[in-house]
Each structure stands twice: as C-alpha cells, then as structure tokens.
ChimeraX commands (.cxc) that place a marker at each C-alpha (Angstrom):
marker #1 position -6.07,9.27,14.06 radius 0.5
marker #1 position -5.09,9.47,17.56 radius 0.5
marker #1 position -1.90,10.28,19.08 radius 0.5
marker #1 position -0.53,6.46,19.81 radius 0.5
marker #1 position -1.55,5.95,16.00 radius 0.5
marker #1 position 0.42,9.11,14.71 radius 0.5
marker #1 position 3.56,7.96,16.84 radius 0.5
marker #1 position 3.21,4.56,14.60 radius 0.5
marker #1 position 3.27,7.03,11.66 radius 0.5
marker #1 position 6.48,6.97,10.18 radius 0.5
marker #1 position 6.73,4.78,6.69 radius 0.5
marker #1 position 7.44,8.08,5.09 radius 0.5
marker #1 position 10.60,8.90,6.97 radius 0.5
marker #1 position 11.77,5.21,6.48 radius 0.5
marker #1 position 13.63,6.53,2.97 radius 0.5
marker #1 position 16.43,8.55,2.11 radius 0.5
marker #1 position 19.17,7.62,4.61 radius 0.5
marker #1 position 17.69,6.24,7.57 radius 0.5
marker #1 position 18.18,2.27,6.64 radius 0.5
marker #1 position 20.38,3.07,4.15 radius 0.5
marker #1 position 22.96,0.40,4.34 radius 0.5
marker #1 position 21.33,-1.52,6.51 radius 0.5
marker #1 position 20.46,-4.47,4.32 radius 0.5
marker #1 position 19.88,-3.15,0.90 radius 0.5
marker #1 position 16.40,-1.88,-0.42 radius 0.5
marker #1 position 17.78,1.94,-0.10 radius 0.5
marker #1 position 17.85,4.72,-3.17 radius 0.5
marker #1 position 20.82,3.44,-4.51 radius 0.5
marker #1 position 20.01,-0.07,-4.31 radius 0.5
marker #1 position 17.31,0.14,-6.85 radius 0.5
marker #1 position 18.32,-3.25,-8.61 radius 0.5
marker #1 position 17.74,-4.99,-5.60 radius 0.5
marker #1 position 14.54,-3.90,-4.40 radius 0.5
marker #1 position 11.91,-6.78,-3.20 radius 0.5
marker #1 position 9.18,-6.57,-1.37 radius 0.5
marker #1 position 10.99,-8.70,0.92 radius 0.5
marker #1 position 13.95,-6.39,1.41 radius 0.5
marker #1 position 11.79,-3.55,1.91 radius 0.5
marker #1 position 9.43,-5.33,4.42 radius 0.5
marker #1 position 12.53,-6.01,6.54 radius 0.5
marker #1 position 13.69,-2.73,6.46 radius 0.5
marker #1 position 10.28,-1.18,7.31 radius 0.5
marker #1 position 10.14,-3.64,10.39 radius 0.5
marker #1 position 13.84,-2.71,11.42 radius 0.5
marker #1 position 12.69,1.28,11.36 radius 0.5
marker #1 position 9.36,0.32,12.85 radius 0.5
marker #1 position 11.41,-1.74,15.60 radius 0.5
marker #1 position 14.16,0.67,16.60 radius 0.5
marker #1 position 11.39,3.41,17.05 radius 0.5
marker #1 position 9.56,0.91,19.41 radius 0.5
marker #1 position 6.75,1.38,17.20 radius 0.5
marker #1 position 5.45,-2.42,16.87 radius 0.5
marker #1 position 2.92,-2.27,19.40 radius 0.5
marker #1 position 1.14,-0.02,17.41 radius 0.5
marker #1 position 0.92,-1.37,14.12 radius 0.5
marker #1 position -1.71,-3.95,14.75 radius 0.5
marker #1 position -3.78,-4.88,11.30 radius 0.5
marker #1 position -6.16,-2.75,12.60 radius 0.5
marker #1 position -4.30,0.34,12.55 radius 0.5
marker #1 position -1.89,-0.07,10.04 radius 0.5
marker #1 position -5.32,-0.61,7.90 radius 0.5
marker #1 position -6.22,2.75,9.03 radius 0.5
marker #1 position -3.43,4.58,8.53 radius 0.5
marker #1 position -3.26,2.85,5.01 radius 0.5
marker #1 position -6.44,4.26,4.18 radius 0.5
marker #1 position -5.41,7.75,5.49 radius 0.5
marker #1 position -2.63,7.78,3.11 radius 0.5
marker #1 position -4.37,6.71,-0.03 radius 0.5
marker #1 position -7.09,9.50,1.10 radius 0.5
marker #1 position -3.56,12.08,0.76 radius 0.5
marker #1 position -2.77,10.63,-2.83 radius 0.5
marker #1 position -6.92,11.20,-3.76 radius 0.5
marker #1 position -6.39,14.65,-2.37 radius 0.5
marker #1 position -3.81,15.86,-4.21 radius 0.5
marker #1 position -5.70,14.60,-7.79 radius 0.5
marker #1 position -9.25,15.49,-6.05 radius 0.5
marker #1 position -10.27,18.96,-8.18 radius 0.5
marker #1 position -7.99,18.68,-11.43 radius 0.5
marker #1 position -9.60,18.12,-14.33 radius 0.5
marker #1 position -9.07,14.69,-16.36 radius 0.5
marker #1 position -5.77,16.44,-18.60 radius 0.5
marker #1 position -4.69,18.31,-15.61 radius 0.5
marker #1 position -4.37,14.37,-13.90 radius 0.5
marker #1 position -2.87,13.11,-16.54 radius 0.5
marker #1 position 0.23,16.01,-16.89 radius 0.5
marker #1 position 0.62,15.83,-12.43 radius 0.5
marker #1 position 4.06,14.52,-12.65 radius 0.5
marker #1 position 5.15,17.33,-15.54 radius 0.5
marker #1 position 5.44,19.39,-12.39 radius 0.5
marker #1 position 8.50,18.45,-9.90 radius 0.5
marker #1 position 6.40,19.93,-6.65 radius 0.5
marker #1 position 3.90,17.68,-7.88 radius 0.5
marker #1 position 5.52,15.13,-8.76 radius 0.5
marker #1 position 7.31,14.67,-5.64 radius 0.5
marker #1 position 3.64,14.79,-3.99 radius 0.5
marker #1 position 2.62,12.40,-5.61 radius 0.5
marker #1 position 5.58,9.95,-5.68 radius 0.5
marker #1 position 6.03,10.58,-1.33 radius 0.5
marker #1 position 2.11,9.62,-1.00 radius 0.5
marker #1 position 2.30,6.71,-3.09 radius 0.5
marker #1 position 5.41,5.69,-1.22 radius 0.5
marker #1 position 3.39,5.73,2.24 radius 0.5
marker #1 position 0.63,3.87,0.64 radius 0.5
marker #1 position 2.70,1.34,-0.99 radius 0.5
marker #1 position 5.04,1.20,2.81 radius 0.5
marker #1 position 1.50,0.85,4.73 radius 0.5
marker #1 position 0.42,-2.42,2.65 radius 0.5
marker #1 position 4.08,-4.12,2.91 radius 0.5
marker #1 position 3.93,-3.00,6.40 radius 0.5
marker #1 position 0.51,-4.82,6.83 radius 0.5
marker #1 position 1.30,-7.63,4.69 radius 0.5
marker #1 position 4.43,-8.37,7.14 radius 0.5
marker #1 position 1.99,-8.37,10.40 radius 0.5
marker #1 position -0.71,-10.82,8.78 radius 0.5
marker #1 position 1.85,-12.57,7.25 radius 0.5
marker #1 position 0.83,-12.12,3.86 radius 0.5
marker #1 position 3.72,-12.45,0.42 radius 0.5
marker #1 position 2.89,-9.15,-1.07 radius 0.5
marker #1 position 3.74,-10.40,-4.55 radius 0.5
marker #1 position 1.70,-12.98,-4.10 radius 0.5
marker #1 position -1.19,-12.29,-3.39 radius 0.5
marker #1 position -0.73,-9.57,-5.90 radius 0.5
marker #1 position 0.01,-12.02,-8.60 radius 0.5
marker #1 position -3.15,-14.23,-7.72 radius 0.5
marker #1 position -5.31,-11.58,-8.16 radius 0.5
marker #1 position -4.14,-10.56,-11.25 radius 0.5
marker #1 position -4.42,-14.03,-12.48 radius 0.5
marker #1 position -8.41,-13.78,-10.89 radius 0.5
marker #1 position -8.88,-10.73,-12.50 radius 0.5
marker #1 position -7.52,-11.75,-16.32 radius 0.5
marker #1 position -10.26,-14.56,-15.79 radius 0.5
marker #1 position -12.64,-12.32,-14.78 radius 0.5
marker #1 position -12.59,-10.02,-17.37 radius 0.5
marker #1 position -11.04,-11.66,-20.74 radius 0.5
marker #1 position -8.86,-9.66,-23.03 radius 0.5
marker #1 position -10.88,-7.71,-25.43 radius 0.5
marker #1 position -13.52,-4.49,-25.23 radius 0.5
marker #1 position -15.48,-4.49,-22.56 radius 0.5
marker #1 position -19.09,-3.33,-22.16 radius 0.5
marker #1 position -19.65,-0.54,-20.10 radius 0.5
marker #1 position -21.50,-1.08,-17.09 radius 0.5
marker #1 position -21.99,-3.68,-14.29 radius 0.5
marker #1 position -20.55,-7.28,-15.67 radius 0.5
marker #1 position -23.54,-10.35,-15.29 radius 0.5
marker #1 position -23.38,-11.80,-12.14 radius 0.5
marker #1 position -22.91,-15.34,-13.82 radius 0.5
marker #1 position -19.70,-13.96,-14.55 radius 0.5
marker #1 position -18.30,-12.39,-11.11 radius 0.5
marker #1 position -16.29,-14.55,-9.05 radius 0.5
marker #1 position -17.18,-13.65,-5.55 radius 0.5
marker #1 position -14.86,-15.96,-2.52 radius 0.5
marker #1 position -17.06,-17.37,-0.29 radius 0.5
marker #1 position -17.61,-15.83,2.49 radius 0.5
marker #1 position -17.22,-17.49,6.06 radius 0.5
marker #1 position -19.88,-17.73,8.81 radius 0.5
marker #1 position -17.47,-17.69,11.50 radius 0.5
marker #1 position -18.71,-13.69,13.65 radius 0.5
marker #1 position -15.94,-11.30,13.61 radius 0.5
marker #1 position -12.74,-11.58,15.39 radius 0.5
marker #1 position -12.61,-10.10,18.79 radius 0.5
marker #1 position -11.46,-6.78,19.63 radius 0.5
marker #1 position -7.79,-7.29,21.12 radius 0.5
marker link #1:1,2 radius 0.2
marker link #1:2,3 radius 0.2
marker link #1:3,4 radius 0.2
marker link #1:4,5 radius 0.2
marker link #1:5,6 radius 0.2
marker link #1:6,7 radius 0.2
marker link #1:7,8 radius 0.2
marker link #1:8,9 radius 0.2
marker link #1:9,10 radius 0.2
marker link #1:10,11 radius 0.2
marker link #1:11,12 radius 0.2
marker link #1:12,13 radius 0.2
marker link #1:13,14 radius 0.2
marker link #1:14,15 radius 0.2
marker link #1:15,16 radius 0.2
marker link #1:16,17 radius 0.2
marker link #1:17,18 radius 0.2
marker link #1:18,19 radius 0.2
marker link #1:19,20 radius 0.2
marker link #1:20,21 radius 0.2
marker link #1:21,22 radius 0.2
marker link #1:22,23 radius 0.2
marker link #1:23,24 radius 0.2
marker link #1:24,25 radius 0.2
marker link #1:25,26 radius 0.2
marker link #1:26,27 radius 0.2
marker link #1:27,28 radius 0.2
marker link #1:28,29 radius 0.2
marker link #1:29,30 radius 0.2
marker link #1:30,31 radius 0.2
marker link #1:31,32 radius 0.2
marker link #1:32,33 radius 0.2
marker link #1:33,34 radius 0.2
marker link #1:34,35 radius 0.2
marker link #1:35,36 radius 0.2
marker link #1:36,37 radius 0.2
marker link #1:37,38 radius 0.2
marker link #1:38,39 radius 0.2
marker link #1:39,40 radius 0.2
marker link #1:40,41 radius 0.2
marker link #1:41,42 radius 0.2
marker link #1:42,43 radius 0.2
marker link #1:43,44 radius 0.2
marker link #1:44,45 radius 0.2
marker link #1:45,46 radius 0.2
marker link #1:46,47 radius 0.2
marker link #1:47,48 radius 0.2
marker link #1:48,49 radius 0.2
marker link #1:49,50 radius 0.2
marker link #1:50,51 radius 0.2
marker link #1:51,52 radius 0.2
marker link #1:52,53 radius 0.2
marker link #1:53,54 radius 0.2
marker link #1:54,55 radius 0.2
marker link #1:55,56 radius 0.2
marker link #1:56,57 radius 0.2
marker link #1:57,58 radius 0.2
marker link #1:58,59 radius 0.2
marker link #1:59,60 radius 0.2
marker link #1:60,61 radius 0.2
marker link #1:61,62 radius 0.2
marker link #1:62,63 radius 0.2
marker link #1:63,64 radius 0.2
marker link #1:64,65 radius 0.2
marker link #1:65,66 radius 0.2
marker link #1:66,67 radius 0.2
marker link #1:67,68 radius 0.2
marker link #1:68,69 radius 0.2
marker link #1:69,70 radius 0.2
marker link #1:70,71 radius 0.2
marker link #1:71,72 radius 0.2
marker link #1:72,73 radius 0.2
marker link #1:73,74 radius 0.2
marker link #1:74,75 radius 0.2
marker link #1:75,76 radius 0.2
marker link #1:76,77 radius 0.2
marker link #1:77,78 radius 0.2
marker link #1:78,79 radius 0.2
marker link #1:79,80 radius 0.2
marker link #1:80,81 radius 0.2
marker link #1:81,82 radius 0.2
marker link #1:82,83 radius 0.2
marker link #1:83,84 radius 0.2
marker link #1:84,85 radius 0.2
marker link #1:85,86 radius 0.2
marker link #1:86,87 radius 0.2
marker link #1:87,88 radius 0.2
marker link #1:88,89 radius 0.2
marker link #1:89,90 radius 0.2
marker link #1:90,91 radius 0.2
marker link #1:91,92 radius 0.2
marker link #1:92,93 radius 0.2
marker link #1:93,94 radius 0.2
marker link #1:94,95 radius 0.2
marker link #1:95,96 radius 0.2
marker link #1:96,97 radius 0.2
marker link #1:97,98 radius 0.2
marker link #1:98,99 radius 0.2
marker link #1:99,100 radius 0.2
marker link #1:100,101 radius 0.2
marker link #1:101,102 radius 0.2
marker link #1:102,103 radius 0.2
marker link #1:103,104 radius 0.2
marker link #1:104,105 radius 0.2
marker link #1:105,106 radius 0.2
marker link #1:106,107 radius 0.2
marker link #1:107,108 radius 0.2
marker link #1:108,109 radius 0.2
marker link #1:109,110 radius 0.2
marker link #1:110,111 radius 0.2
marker link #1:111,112 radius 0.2
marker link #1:112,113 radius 0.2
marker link #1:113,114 radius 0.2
marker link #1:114,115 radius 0.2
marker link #1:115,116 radius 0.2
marker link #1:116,117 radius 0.2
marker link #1:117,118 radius 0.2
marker link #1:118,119 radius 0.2
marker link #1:119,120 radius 0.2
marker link #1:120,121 radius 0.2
marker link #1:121,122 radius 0.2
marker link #1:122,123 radius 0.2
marker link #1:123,124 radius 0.2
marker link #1:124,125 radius 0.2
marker link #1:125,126 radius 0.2
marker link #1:126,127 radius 0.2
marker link #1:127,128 radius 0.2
marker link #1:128,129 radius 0.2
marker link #1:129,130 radius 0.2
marker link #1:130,131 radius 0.2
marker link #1:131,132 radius 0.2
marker link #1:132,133 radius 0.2
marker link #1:133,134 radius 0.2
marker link #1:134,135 radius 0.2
marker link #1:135,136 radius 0.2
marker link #1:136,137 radius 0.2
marker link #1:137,138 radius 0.2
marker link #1:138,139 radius 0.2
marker link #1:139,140 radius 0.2
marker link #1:140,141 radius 0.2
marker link #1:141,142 radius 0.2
marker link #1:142,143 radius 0.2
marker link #1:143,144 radius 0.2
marker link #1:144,145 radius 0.2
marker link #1:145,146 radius 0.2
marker link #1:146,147 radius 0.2
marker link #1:147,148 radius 0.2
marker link #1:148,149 radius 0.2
marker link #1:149,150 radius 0.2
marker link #1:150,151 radius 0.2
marker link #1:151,152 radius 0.2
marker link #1:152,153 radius 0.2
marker link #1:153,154 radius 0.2
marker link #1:154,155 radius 0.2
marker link #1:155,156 radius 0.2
marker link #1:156,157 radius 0.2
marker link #1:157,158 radius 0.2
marker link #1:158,159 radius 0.2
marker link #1:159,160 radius 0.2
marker link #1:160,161 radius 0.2
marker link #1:161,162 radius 0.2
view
C-alpha cells in the first residue's frame, strides 16, 4: 500500500484508550457495543487524525483486504487441529483477536463511507443464504445452478476513477 494509504491505517490503534469515553463502544462498555457506536467512534479517530480524505471505498476496500490477508497468515501453514487449538495460546490468541479487530474496523469503516447498516445487510444475507441452502446435509460439491440465486447484475460501465 502506499504511504498516503498507510497514514489512513489506523483502525487498530482506535482501541484500548484512545476513544475511550468518548461516546461509549470502549473495553468496558461491552454491553453497549453497536455497530453504530463503533462506526462513530471509528469516524471520530479517523477525523481527529485528518485521515478522511483517505478512506475512500476504494482504499478502505484495500486495506480491508490487506488485513484479512494478516488473519490468513497467521492460520496459513498449521495443520487443521493446530487451527482449531490457535486461541489455547495467549500470543496467539491476541494475534488473532487484533487482526480480526482490523478486519471487522475496516468493513464498519467502509460501511459508514457507502452508507451501508452493517447489521443489515448482514442480516439480509443471512436470510439469502438460509434460502439458499436449506437446513439439512448438504451434498458436497458445486450446488445446481437452478438453485443459486445470483443479483442481477447492472449494465451501467464502471464508475469513474475520482
């Protein structure tokens, strides 16, 4: 990523105490965590960092990406039982829980730009997906097309480059 896009970098420092008591949605406040509270604090670290002009969807997509490639990473050579014991181990553990945090603060952060309700969206595609493939076992391999629900697509080109 280049250097205006590492600058932008920073959901991973927006824990612990910076925010904390600025609004809610900080390690104490685990009750009250929503998407919504955490969005807002996001956008108030991004903000007083002057960060917003670079988290356009384009590289907050990026650096989303770039995160979830650092959560693959850390599972990339264990075996299947070595996977499944990662958080048995506290350096680990915290790995994986800080990685997953960035991912999880990159698609709330990117949700907020394009205006998107996290939970939403999330709770529609569950909803597509428990259509999709009805409870019960499931045969290995790729499901009939008849089956897969595919959104259409539009014909509109591609948006401009900003």
């Amino acid at each position: 990523m280049d250097a205006a896009g590492r600058a932008g970098r920073g959901p991973e420092q927006a824990g612990g105490a910076a925010g904390a008591g600025q609004g809610g949605a900080g390690p104490g406040d685990a009750g009250a965590l929503t998407a919504e509270l955490l969005q807002r604090r996001l956008a108030r670290f991004a903000a007083a960092r002057e960060w917003g002009q670079y988290h356009t969807p384009k590289n907050l997509a990026a650096a989303l990406s770039v995160e979830a490639s650092e959560l693959l990473e850390i599972f990339q050579w264990l075996t299947p039982g070595q996977a499944a014991r990662i958080m048995d181990d506290p350096e680990n553990a915290f790995r994986v829980r800080d990685e997953v945090a960035d991912v999880l603060a990159y698609t709330l952060q990117l949700c907020e730009v394009l205006g998107i309700d996290a939970l939403e969206a999330l709770a529609a595609k569950i909803e597509r997906n428990e259509r999709r493939f009805p409870a019960g076992p499931y045969p290995l391999g790729p499901e009939p097309s008849a089956a897969r629900e595919v959104p259409p697509r539009s014909s509109a080109p591609p948006h401009s480059p900003e």
